[in-house]
Steps between C-alpha positions, in 0.01 A plus 500: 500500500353369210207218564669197424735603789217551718355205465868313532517657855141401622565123353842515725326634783205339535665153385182403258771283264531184681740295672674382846815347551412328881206299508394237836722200423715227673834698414363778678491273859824568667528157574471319144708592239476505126579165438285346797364157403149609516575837385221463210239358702521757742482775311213335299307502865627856574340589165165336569500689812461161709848560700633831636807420720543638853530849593844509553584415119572133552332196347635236761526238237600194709245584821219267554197628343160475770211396409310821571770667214440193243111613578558856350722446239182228376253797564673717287589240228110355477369867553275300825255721628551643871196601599220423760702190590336281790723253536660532912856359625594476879844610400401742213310821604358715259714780593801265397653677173462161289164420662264575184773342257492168759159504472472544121706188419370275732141609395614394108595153612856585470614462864294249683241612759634496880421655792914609541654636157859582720572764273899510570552129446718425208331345191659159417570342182207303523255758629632692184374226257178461687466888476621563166268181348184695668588792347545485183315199452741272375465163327666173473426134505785482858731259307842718591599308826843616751670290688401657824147576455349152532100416273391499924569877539251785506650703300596209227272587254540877483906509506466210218259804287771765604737276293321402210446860476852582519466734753753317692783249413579395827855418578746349302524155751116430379362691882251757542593576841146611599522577818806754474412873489417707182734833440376839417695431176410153466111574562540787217635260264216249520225796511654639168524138334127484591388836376707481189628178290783729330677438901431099499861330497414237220314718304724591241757203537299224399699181562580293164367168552157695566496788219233400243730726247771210504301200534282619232773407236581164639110423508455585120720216389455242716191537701224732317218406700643635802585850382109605600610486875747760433263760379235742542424658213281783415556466146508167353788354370476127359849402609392140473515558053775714541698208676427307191684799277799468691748258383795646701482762823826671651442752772781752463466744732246625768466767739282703738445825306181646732329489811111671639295383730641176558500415188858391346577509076761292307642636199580141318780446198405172274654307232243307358488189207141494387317204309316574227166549663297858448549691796512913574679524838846433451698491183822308387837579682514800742175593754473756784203464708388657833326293777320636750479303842281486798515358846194307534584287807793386741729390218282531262548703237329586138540629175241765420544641200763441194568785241790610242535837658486578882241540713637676798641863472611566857772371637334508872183636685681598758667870551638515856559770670845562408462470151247767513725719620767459248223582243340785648820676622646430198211626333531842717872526426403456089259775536723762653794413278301506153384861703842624545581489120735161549877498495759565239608820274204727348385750279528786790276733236155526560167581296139594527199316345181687584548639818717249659849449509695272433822299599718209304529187676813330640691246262357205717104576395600777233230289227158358571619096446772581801257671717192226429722181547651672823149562670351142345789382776283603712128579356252307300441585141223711595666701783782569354303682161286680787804631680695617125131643429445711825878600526452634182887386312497596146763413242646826326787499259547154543565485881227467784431827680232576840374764632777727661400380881670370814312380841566199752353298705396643880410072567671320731518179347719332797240532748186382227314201604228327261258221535399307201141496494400370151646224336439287207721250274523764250549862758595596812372787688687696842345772678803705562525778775852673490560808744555846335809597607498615889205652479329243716194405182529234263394429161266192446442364167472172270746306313436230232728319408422218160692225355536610114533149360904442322625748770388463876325705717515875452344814671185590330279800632423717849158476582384796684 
């Protein structure tokens, strides 16, 4: 055995090239399926490692959620400190499993102070807002108003916040319902909204008669001097001249192209009749411009910046679980496949270069531009020239050859599980830990994943 096939055989063993095809997610509760309506958020909290599930496998999505569980799913979410708590309850002993989490969040203000915290009482809608407001820290001038929760009501003011927030919508008859009991799915949704604006229901579908993108138009021609209130500019654009260059304006088309971070961009088709007044930004006839907006309060949105060519790359921050594992098993499968030569007919004869031998590739990846554009499915730029480096493909006679080798995988991907542990608009990193075979030890290691901007997000290096 030649070293190339040595090392082909530890890599296989040892499993230091990636991947898992299982992680943590809501799918993988017995009792939600894919297509549960709070699938994503769920798995976005499974991910964060702020909800685990019960023992047995289930989620219980429509149970009650207690107070003393809505008090470690905020400990784990705000990262609270545990320790040396002094805070006592009559009904809470310290040997109680939730005691030091109780403790934390009523110590941060989050919970108020009582000598009962009754642990297994159900939070209520309006408990949830008070909770949630403390938390996070939420602002709002308490304009929002539901029928059923009267200006007179304790909670009032921090259900009215929850709304301008757009952490909740409350129900479509105009009621909040506040004293009803929260979900375990329900409570997941709002802690998700809270933690992360991509999840906020009005984030993305901003309603007409309040998008500064389409009253901006109308406000050129006929009122100028308001078109200030629709923006918030970084870079300064003097839209009140540029209303005086525009003799005619007709928006053609426009579109939501982008999303991060709660931020939402417009990709904007114009026909436009100019005067003859000097101007750079647009020119006669045909203009494509791209509007980035902002939520700034409730209903109140703002354009931020204005530019000829996009500003967003990603299409979303957000990589669930279950997307993850398309990539990285995906990525896994690629690997083996480009390994096993491809598919197809073959030049069966074989050669030596140096010491090595070599076989012809399949008719599938049988030329470098096949095999790069199959693992770019799959890879970033970078990984993908690392992995036809290190596998060590050469192009002879015209066709791509390797290294005369065969090995497999001794992983068992269906029972991996991964955590993501990193994340960032831009990359994505899971510890993975996938079981080597039956031998009863695992494998741990490091996946990145990064967006590669024109593509989507793509697996990008093991870091050991």
């Amino acid at each position: 055995m030649n070293k190339f096939n040595k090392l082909l055989v530890i890599s296989a063993i040892t499993g230091s090239l990636l991947f898992t095809s299982s992680l943590a997610s809501a799918a993988s509760f017995k009792d939600l399926g894919n297509d549960y309506w709070a699938q994503h958020e769920i798995e976005y909290l499974v991910d964060q490692q702020i909800i685990k599930g019960y023992p047995d496998g289930t989620f219980l999505p429509g149970k009650s959620i207690t107070k003393a569980q809505a008090a470690v799913m905020l400990v784990r979410a705000l990262n609270l400190s545990t320790k040396n708590s002094k805070i006592t309850f009559k009904d809470v002993p310290k040997s109680h499993s939730s005691y030091k989490e109780i403790a934390a969040v009523v110590e941060a203000g989050i919970f108020p102070t009582s000598k009962e915290f009754k642990p297994n009482a159900p939070m209520t809608r309006e408990l949830m807002a008070e909770v949630l407001v403390n938390a996070f820290k939420l602002e709002g001038a308490g304009t929002k108003e539901f029928k059923d929760v009267p200006k007179t009501s304790k909670s009032y003011k921090a259900i009215s916040i929850l709304a301008e927030n757009d952490i909740t919508t409350g129900s479509a008859d105009g009621t909040f319902k506040p004293a009803a009991k929260v979900t375990r799915d329900q409570f997941s949704v709002f802690m998700a909204r809270a933690l992360n604006p991509d999840f906020l229901p009005n984030q993305y579908n901003i309603p007409m008669n309040v998008n500064p993108v389409s009253k901006l138009f109308d406000y050129v021609l006929k009122n100028p001097e308001g078109v200030p209130s629709l923006l918030d500019l970084k870079v300064n654009i003097d839209f009140l001249s540029l209303s005086k260059a525009i003799k005619e304006i007709e928006l053609v088309e426009m579109k939501e192209v982008a999303r991060l971070k709660g931020v939402t961009e417009f990709s904007v088709k114009l026909n436009v009749s100019l005067n003859d007044v000097k101007q750079d930004f647009l020119k006669e006839g045909e203009n494509k411009l791209f509007f980035l907006v902002s939520k700034k309060g409730y209903m109140d949105f703002k354009i931020v910046s204005v530019g000829k060519t996009p500003h967003l790359k990603e299409d979303d921050s957000v990589v669930t679980s279950k997307e993850a594992i398309a990539l990285i098993s995906g990525a896994n499968k690629a690997y083996w496949y480009a390994v096993s030569g491809g598919e197809g007919p073959r030049e069966l004869e074989t050669f030596m270069k140096g010491d090595l031998e070599y076989r012809y590739m399949g008719e599938t990846l049988d030329s470098e531009e096949k095999l790069l554009n199959y693992l770019g499915t799959w890879y970033s730029p970078e990984q993908t020239a690392k992995l036809f480096k290190e596998l060590g493909f050469i192009t002879h006679n015209g066709k791509l050859a390797q290294p005369n080798a065969d090995g497999g995988s001794l992983l068992n991907w269906e029972k991996a599980t991964a955590k993501l542990i990193k994340s960032s608009t831009k990359s994505k990193t899971f510890e993975v830990k996938v079981p080597i075979a039956d031998f009863g030890e695992y494998e741990t290691n490091q996946v990145d994943l990064r967006f590669v901007e024109g593509i989507g997000w793509r697996v990008n290096k093991l870091a050991r």
